[in-house]
C-alpha positions as CSV (number, residue, x, y, z in Angstrom):
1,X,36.9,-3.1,-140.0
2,X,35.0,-2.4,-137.1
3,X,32.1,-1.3,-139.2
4,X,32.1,-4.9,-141.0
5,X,32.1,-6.3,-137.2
6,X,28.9,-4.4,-136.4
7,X,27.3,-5.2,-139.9
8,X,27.8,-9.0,-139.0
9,X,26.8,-8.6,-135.9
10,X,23.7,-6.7,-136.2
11,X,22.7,-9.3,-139.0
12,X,22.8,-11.7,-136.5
13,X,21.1,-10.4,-134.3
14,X,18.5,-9.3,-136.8
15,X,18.0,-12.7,-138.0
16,X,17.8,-14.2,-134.5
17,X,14.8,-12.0,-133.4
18,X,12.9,-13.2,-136.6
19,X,13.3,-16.7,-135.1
20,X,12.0,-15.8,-132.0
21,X,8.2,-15.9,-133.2
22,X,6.8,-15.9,-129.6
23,X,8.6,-12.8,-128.6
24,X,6.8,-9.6,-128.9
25,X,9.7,-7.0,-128.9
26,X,12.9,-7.1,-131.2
27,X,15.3,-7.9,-128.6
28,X,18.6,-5.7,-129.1
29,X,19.6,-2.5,-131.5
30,X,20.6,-3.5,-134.6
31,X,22.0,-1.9,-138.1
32,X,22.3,-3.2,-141.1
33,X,23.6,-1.6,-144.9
34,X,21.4,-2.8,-147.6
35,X,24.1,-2.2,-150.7
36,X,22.5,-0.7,-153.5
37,X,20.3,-2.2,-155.9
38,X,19.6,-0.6,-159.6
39,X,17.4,-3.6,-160.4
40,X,15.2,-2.6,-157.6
41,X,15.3,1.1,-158.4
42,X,18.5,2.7,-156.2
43,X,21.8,3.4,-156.9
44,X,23.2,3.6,-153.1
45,X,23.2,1.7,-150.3
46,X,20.9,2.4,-146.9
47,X,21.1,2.2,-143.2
48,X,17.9,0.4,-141.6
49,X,18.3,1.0,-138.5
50,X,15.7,-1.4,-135.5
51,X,15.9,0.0,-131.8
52,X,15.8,-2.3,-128.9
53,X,12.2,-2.9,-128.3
54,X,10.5,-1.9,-131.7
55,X,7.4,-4.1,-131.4
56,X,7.1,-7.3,-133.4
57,X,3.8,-8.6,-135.7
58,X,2.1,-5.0,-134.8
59,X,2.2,-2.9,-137.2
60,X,4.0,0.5,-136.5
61,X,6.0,3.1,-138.6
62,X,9.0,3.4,-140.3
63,X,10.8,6.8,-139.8
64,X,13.5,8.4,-143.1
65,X,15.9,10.7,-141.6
66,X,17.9,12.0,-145.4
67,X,21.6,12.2,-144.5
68,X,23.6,14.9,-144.1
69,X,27.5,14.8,-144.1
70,X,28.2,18.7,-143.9
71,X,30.6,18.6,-146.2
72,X,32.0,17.6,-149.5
73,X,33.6,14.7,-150.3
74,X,34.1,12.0,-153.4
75,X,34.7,9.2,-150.9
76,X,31.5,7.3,-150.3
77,X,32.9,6.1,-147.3
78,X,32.9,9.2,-145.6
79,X,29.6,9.9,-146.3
80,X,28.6,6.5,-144.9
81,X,30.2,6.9,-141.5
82,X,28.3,9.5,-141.1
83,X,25.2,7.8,-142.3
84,X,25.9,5.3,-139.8
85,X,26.4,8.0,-136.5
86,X,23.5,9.8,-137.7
87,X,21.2,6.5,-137.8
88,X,22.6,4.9,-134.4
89,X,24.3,7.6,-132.3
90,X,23.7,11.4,-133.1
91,X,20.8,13.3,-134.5
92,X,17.3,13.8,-134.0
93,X,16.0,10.8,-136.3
94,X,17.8,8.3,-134.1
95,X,16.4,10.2,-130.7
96,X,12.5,9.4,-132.3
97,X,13.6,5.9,-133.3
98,X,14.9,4.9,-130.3
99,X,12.1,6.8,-128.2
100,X,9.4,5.5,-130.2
101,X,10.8,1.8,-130.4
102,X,10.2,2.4,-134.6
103,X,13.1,1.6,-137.1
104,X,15.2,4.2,-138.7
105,X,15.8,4.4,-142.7
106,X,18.8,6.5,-143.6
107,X,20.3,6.5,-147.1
108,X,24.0,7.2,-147.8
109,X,23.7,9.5,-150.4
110,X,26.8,11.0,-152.0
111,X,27.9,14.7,-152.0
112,X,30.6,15.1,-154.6
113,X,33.8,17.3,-154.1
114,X,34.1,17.6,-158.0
115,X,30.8,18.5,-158.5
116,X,30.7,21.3,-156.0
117,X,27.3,23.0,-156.6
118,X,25.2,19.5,-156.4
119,X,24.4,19.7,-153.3
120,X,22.3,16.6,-152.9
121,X,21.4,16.0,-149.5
122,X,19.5,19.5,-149.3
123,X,17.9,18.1,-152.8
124,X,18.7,21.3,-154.9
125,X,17.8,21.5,-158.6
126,X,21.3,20.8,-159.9
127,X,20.6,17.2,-158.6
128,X,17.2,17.1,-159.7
129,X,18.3,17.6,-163.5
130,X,20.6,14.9,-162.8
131,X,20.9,12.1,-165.5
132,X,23.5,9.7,-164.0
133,X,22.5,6.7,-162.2
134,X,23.6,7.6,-158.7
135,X,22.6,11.0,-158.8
136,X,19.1,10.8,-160.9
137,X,16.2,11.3,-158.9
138,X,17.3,11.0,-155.2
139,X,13.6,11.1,-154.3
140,X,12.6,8.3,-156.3
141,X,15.8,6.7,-155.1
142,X,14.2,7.2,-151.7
143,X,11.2,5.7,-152.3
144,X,12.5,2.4,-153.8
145,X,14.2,2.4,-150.5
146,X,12.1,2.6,-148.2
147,X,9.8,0.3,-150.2
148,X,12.6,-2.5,-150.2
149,X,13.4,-1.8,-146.2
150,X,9.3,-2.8,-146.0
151,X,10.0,-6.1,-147.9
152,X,12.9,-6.9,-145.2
153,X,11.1,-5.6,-142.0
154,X,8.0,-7.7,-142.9
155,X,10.9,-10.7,-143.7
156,X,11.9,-10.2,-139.7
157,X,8.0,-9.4,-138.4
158,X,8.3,-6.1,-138.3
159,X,5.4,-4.8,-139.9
160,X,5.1,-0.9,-140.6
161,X,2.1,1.3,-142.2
162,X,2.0,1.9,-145.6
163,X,3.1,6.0,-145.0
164,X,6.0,6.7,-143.5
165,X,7.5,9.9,-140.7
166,X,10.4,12.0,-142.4
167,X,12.7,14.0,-140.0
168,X,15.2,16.3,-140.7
169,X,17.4,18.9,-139.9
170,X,19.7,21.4,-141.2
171,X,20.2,20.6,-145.2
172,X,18.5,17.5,-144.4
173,X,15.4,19.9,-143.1
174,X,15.3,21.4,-146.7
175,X,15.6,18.2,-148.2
176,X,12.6,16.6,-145.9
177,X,10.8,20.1,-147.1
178,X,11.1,19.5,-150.7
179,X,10.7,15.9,-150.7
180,X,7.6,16.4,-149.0
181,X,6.1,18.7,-151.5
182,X,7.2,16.2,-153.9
183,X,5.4,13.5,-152.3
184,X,2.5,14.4,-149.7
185,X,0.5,11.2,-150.4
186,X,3.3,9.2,-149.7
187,X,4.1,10.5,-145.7
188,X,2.2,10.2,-142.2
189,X,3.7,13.5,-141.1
190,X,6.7,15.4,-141.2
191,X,9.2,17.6,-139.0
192,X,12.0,19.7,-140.1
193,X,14.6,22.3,-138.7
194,X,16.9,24.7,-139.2
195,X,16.9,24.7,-142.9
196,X,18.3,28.4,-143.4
197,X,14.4,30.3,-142.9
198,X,13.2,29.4,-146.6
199,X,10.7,26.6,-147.2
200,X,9.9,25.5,-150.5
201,X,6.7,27.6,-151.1
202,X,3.5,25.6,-152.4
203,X,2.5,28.7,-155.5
204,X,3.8,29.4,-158.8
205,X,4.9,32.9,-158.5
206,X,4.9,35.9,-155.8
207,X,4.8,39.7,-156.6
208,X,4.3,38.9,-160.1
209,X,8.0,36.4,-160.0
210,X,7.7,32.7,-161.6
211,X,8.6,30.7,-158.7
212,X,11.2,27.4,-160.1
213,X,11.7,24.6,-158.3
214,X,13.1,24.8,-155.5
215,X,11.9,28.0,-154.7
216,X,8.4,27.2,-155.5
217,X,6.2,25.2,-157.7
218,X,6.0,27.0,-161.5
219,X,7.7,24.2,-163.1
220,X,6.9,22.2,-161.2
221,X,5.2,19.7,-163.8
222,X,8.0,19.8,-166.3
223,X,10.2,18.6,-163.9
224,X,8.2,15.7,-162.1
225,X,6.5,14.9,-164.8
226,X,3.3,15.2,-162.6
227,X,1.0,18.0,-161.4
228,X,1.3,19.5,-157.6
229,X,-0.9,18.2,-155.4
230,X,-1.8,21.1,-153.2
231,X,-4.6,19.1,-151.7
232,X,-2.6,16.1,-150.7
233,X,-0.2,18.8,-149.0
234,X,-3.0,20.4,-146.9
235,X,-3.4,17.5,-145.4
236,X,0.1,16.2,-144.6
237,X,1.1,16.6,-140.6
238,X,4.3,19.0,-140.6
239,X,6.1,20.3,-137.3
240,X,8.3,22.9,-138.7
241,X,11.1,24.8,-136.2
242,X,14.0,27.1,-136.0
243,X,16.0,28.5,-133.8
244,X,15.4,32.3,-133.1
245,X,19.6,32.8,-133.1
246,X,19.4,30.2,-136.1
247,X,21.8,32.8,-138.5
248,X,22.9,29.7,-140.6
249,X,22.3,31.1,-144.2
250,X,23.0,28.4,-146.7
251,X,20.9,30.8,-149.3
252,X,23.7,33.1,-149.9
253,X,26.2,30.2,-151.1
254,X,26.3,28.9,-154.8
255,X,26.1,25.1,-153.6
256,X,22.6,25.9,-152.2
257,X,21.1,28.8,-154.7
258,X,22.4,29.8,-158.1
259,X,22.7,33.5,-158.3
260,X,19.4,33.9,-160.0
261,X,17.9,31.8,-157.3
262,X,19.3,33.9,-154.5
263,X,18.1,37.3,-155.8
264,X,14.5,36.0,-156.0
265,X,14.6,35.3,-152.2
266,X,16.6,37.7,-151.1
267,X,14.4,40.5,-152.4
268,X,11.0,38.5,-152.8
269,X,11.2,36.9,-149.5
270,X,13.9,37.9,-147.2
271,X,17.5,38.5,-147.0
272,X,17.9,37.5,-143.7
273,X,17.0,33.9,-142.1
274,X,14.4,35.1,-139.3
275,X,13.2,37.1,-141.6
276,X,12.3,34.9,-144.7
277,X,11.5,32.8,-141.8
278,X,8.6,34.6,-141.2
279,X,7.4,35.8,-144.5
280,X,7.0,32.0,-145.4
281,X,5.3,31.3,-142.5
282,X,3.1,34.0,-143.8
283,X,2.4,32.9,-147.3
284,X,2.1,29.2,-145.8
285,X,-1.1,30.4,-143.8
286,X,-2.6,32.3,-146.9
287,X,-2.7,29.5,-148.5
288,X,-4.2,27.5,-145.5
289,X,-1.3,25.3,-145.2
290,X,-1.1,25.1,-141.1
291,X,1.9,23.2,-140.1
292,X,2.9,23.9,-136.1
293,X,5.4,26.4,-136.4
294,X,7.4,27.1,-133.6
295,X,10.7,29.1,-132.8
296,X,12.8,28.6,-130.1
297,X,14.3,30.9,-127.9
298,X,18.1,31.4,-127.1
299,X,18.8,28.6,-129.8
300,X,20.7,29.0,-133.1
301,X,21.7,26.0,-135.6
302,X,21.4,23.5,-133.4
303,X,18.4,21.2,-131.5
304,X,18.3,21.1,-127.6
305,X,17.1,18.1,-125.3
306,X,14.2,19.9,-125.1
307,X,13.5,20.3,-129.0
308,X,14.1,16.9,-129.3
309,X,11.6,15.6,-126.8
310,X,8.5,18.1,-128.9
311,X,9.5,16.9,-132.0
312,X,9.4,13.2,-130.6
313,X,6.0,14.4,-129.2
314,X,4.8,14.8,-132.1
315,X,5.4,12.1,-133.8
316,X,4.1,10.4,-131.1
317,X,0.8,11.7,-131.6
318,X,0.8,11.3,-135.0
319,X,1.4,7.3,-134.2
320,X,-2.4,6.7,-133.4
């Protein structure tokens, strides 16, 4: 109920700034769910989230945050509450909105209990062979999204650039990592966290291995239907971060990797998070991909004040 309460009220609220056509700054937080639309490309419904102060008839930037429940569950509504905390109380996403007075998209993408290895909000390959209408192509889903929160920003004069930031952290890191290999032309820059030491890896194979999605790129164009663009990627902003006590290891579990999966990076790359950690750092800067990388010390699966505050740094400078 009391999540019906705040929907109403943040529609009013919404609606009442858009009348407001001589004020210059949206005038208090607000959230509202946009229930799904398959018409309009996506299956689930979305948090917009517009901070207190997000500037009105300038244009500015929308920020996607994927979510991340952190657990399984065939209740949609659990995955929503969480959708809703992470877009207008906890996490990192709602930090850079609130900071950076831009709004917040966050979708409320399912995790199914009965389908325990389709781990979806770290956008693993079981997902991405997915045929059924809530589960086929999350990253499309995405993008239909964020292309209908545009339409109803621009409805309430809030006008944002045609590319868009993408935060995340923990399975939503890996998902922000993959989705931006998936899509480079499409995002203003990127930052991501604690997402177990293994990026996606922009090459078709290493020591003589063919490289899958969504370990690296090999099939890629069988899968996507479209070629890699390693240029577009090059150019793409990233701020990439982990923990140097980060011993999270999502590799080593069937919901993240299938067996075959895990033996490729466990021996290819690294068995260990700090230690694949660094090897893709490695191949990242052979390639001449040159995201900031940093590690922090005396942090493990988790972001500090002071993590927050670089990462909203950077997206800060990314703004001009």
């Amino acid at each position: 109920m009391r999540y019906i309460i705040s929907l109403f009220f943040a529609i009013i609220c919404l609606f009442t700034s858009a009348q407001q056509t001589t004020t210059k700054l949206f005038k208090s937080d607000s959230l509202i769910i946009v229930k799904k639309n398959p018409g309009k490309g996506f299956s689930n419904d979305y948090i917009l989230f517009i901070p207190k102060g997000t500037p009105l008839n300038k244009e500015t930037v929308l920020l996607v945050e994927p979510n991340n429940t952190g657990k399984l569950s065939d209740s949609i509504e659990v995955h929503k509450r969480h959708a809703i905390d992470l877009a207008s109380v906890r996490s990192v996403g709602n930090n850079i909105s609130t900071e950076l007075k831009i709004p917040l998209l966050v979708p409320i993408f399912p995790r199914p209990a009965s389908q325990p290895l389709m781990y979806t909000h770290a956008l693993d390959r079981d997902v991405m062979e997915q045929q059924s209408p809530e589960l086929k192509r999350l990253d499309l889903q995405l993008l239909e999204m964020i292309d209908d929160a545009k339409n109803l920003l621009s409805a309430v004069n809030v006008q944002v650039a045609p590319k868009f930031f993408m935060n995340g952290f923990s399975a939503s890191g890996t998902f922000t990592n993959r989705f931006s290999l998936l899509h480079p032309d499409k995002i203003k820059a990127a930052a991501m966290g604690g997402f177990n030491g293994k990026l996606m890896l922009p090459q078709n194979e290493l020591n003589g291995i063919k490289l899958n999605y969504p370990i690296g790129t090999n099939d890629f164009t069988d899968l996507f239907g479209k070629n890699f663009d390693l240029a577009a990627y090059k150019m793409l902003p990233q701020f990439i971060y982990m923990g140097k006590l980060d011993d999270n290891d999502a590799v080593q579990y069937d919901d993240a990797y299938s067996e075959a999966e895990r033996t490729i990076i466990n021996e290819h790359i690294g068995s260990q998070v700090q230690e694949r950690y660094i090897a893709c750092q490695k191949i990242y800067q052979q390639l001449n991909i040159t995201p900031v990388f940093k590690t922090y010390e005396n942090v493990g699966h988790w972001t500090t004040s002071a993590i927050n505050l670089e990462v909203i740094r950077f997206f800060l400078s990314q703004m001009k």
